[in-house]
N, C-alpha and C positions, 0 to 999 in steps of 0.2 A: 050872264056871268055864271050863273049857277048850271047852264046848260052848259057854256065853253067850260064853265070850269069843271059841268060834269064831264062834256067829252074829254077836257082834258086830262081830270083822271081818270077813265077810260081808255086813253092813250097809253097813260102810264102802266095802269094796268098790263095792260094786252104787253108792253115791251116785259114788265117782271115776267108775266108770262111765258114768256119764250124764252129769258135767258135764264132765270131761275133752275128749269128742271137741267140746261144743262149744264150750268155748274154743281147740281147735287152730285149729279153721275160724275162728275170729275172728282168733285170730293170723297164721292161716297168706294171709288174704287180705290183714290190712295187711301183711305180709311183703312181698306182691307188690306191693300200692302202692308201698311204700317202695323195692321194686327197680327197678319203672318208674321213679319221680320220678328215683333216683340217676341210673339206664341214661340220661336225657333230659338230666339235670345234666352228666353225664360226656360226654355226643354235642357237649354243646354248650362245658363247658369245655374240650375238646380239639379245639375245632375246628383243620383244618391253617392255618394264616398265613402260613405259609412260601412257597407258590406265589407264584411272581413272574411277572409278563406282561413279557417283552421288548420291549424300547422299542425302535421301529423309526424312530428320530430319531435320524438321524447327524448334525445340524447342528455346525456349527465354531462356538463362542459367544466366543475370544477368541484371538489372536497376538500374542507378543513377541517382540523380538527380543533375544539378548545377544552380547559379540563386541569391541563397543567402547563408551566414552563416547558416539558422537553415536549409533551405532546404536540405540542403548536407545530414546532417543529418537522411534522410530518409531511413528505411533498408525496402527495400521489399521482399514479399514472396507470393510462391503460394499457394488461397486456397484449399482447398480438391476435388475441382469441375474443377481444373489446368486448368483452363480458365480465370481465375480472378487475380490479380496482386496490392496487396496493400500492405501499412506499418500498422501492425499489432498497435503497436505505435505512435498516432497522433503525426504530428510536433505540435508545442506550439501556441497558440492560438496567430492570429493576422499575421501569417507568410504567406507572400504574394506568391501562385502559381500560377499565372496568366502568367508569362513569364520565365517557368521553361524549363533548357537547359536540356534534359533527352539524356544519352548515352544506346543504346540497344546492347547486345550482342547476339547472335544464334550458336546453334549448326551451320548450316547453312545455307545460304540465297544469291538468288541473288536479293534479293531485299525486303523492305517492304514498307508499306504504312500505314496511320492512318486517323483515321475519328474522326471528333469532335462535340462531342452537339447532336451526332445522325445522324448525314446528314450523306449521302449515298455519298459524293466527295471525295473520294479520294487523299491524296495530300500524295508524294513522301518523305519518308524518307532520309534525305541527310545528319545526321550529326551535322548539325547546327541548329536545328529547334527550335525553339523558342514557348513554348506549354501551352495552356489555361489549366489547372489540375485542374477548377474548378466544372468542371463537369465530368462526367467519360470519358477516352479517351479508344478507341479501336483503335488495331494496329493488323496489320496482315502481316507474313511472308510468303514469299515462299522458298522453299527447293534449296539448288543445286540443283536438277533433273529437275527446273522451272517448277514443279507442285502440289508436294505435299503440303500447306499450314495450317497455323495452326493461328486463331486467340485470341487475349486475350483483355480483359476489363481492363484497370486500373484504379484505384482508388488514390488517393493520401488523406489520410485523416489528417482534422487538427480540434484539438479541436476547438469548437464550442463555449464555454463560458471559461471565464478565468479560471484554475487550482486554480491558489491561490486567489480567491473572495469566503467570507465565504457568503453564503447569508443565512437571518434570516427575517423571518416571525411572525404576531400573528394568533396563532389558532383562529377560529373562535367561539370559547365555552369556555365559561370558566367553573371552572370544583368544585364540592364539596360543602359545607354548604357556607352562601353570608358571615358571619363572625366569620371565626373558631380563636378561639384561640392558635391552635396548627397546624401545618400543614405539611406533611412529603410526597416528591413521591420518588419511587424506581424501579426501571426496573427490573424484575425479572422473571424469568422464562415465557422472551419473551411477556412481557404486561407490560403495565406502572401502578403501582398501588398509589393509592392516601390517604393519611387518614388524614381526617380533625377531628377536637376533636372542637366539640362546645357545650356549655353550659353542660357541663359534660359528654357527651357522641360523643364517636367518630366513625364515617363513612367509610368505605373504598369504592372508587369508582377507577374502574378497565378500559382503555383504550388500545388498539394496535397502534394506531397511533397519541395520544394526542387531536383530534380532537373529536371524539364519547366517553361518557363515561356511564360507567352503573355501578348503585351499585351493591356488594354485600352483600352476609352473610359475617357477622364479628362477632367471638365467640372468647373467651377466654382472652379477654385484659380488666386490670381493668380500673374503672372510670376515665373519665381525663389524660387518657394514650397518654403520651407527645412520639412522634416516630423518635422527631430528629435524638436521635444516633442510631437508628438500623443499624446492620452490617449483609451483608452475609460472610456467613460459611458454608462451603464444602455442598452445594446447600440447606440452611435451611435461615432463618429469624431468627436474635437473637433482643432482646430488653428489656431492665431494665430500673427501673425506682429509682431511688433513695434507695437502699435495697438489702434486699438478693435474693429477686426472681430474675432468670429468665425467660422470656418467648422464647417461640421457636416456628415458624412454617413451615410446608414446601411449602405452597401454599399462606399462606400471608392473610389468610382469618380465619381459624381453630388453636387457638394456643393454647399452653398447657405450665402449670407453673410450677417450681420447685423451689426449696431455695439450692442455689449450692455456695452460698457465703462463703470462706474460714474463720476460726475462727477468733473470733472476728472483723472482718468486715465486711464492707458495700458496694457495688456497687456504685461510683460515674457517671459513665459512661461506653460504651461503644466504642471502639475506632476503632477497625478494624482486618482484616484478614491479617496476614503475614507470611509467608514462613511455612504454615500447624498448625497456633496456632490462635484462638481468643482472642484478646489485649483487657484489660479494666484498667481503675483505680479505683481503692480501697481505704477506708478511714477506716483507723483504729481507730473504733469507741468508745472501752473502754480501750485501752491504752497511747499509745504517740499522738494519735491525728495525726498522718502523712499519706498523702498518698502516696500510693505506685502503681507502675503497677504490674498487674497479668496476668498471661496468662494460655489459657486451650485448649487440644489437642482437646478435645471432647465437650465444650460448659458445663461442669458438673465439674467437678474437675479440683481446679483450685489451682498455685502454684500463690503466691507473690515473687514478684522479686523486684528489686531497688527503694530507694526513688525517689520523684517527684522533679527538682529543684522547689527553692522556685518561679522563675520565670517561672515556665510552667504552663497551662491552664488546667482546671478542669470544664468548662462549657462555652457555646457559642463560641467554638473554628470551625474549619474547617481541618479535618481531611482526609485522602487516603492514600489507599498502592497501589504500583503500580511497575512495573517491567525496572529494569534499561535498559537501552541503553547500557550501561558499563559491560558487563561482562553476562548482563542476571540477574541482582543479585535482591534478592526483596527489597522496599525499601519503608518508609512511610513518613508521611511529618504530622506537626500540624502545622496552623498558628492561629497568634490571639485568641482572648475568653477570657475569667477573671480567675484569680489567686483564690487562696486559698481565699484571703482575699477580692476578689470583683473588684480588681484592673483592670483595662482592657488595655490588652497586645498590644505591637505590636512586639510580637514574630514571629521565621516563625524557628522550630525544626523538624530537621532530624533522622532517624534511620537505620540501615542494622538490625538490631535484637530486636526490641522492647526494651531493656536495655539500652543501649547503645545512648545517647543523645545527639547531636552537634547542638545551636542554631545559623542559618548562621546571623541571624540582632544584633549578639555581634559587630558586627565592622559598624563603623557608615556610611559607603557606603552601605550597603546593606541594614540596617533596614529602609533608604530612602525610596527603592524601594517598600514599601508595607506601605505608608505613609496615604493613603488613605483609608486603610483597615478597615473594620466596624467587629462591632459584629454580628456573625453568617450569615460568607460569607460562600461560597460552594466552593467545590476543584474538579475538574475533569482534566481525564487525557486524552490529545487527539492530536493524530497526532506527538507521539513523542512531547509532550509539556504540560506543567502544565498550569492550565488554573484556575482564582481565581476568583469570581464572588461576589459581594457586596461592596460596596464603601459607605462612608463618603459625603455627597451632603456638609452640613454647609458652602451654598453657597458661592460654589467653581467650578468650570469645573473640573468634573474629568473623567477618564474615565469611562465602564460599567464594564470593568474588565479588569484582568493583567492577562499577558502569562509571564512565564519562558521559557526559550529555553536549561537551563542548569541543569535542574530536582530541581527547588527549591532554588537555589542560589542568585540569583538576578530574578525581577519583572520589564517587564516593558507595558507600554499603547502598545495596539495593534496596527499595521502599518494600519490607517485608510484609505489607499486607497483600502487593499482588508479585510478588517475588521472591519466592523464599525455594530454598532447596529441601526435599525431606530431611530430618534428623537423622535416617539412617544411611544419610549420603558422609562418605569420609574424606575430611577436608586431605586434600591432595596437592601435590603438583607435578611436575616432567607428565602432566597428562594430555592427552592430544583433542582438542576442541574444536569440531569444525561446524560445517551448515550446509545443508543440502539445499536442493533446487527447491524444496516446498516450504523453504523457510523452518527448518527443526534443527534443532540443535544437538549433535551428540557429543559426548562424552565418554572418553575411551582409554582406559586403563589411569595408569602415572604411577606413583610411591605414597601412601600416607606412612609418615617417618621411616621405617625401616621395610616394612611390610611393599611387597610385590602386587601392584591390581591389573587385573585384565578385565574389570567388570564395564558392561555399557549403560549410557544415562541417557535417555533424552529431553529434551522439553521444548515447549513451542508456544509463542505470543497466541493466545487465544485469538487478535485480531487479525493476524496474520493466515489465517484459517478462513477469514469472510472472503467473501468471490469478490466484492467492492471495497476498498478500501477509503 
């Protein structure tokens, strides 16, 4: 037993033997599979992620400012030369940047620094800084890569004169005959033109900027030709005088006449342009005796339309059309002048279509407001606002003239902190008030009480001088 049972584990042996080595080699090769596949799994789930490439973009992507209320308000932009850094839009005048807290953003940066006034020092951007913007400041970043950098100028701009101060000046010349009896200026195809009528003949003198004036030719207007109410129409000069002619020119120098008065009437006046018609009133001369308004697409033929109330003005009135706020809609205004019967108004009548007639001083709050009102004040329209010029002295203080702020509804004295006229300006009226292309306002001759002026004024909305508005 001890033999059988040696040989038989002997037997046993010799079979481990033989199968033993070659299940190792079987194991021991997937083993190394198995270590590869891990060794490739582990190469590749451990890969490094962490390397970062330095961004060598120091661009500046935003600036604010804080410090004050209007400072905040500043939006900066870059110019076209992406070196330079200002608000295109002044802050308001008087707005203190002297200790403005400015926040800078970057693509990226390990750091910037800024120089002030020009000096060449260097002082450390940290956040907090506290910055003189009254001169230009330069600021300069460096990139992530702590080399590439990129520097810019800023500006911080704030208007320079107040927005809302109208300043008004006297021209240095005064302009036309030393004592016309008539006197008319109108701005017109880009020149300010003047016509004074003295002793029965009238002058026209031609100026660009109120200051230089030079006569010209003047043909085709009859003797004593009164120019108050000439109106433009679809780019010509219209003007009547009492009758059936009209005259018409397109340069304001060269005019020509025709008899375009509807049957049986007469030209009373001239009133204005509205929504593609030229407005007049008309006196039915051998009928009822009433006037009426008429209107004409073409300055030649003309339709009669609605009676005049018995309160509306037919001479020395102050007349404009001008374009609503409201809607875009056109819109005209009369104030003041004499009645049919000589009577002198203190009207102030509105229209949307030349027919159609609403006087705002029926209700006795409003007809206050233009209380002071003279015969043959001027109307102009400016800055989104009516603007009414001629006043009543019969020593009184009044003002030089009245703004509406609600297109003709109510009148009141101008805010004389940033609107006042000099003292040595004398209150006037029959004076001729217009506006040129650049937003200025002149002022050109009229009466103060008995006394003859031919002196020129101008003046102009400070903000209307900015390139943005």
């Amino acid at each position: 037993m001890y033999k059988e049972g040696r040989k038989t584990k002997n037997k046993f042996n010799f079979v481990l033997s033989k199968i033993i080595p070659i299940n190792m080699k079987f194991y021991f090769l997937k083993f190394i599979c198995l270590f590869c596949v891990a060794v490739v799994l582990s190469a590749c789930l451990n890969t490094n992620d962490t390397t970062v490439t330095s961004s060598t973009n120091p661009r500046m992507t935003s600036l604010t400012l804080a410090g004050n209320d209007s400072i905040t308000k500043a939006v900066f932009s870059i110019n076209a030369d992406s070196v330079t850094i200002e608000n295109v839009d002044s802050l308001p005048f008087g707005t203190p940047i002297n200790k403005a807290i400015p926040t800078f953003s970057f693509v990226s940066s390990v750091g910037a620094v800024y120089y002030l006034n020009g000096s060449s020092t260097a002082k450390s951007v940290t956040g907090k800084d506290t910055i003189d913007f009254n001169s230009p400041v330069k600021i300069k970043n460096t990139a992530a890569d702590n080399f590439t950098a990129k520097e810019y100028t800023i500006k911080v701009n704030v208007h320079k004169v107040e927005p809302k101060l109208y300043v008004w000046s006297m021209l240095p010349n005064s302009v036309g005959a030393a004592n016309p009896t008539s006197q008319k200026a109108i701005y017109f195809n880009n020149k300010l033109l003047y016509y004074a009528t003295e002793a029965g003949a009238t002058a026209l003198y031609t100026s660009i900027n109120g200051v230089s004036w030079a006569q010209a030719n003047l043909s085709g207007l009859p003797a004593n030709a009164s120019m108050i109410n000439t109106v433009q129409f679809k780019g010509n000069l219209y003007y009547t005088q009492n009758g059936m002619t009209i005259y018409s020119s397109a340069d304001g120098m060269s005019w020509s006449s025709a008899d375009y008065s509807p049957a049986d009437y007469t030209f009373q006046s001239l009133l204005f342009s509205l929504d593609g018609n030229l407005w007049a009133i008309v006196h039915h001369s051998t009928g009822d005796l009433k006037y009426r308004f008429a209107s004409s697409v073409d300055g030649s033929t003309w339709l009669v339309k609605g009676d005049l109330d018995a309160n509306f003005p037919v001479s020395d009135f102050a007349a404009l059309s001008f374009t609503s706020r409201v809607g875009g809609k056109p819109r005209a205004i009369i104030i003041g002048g004499k009645d049919a019967n000589g009577t002198i108004l203190n009207t102030n009548w509105n229209t949307e279509n030349g027919t159609y007639w609403v006087n705002f001083n029926e209700s006795a709050g409003h007809s206050q407001s233009l209380d002071t009102l003279a015969l043959g004040a001027s109307l102009i329209a400016y800055d989104s606002k009516l603007f009414v010029f001629g006043t009543k002295k019969d020593n009184i203080k009044v003002a030089q003239y009245k703004v509406s702020l609600d297109e003709g509804l109510t009148w009141q004295a101008p805010d004389t902190l940033y609107n006042r006229m000099p003292k040595s300006f004398p209150l006037r009226n029959y004076s001729s008030v217009v506006v040129d292309n650049s937003n200025r306002i002149y002022i050109v001759g009229g009466k103060a009480n008995a006394a003859i002026l031919t002196d020129v004024w101008t003046g102009k909305l400070n903000r209307l001088s900015f390139i943005r508005q």
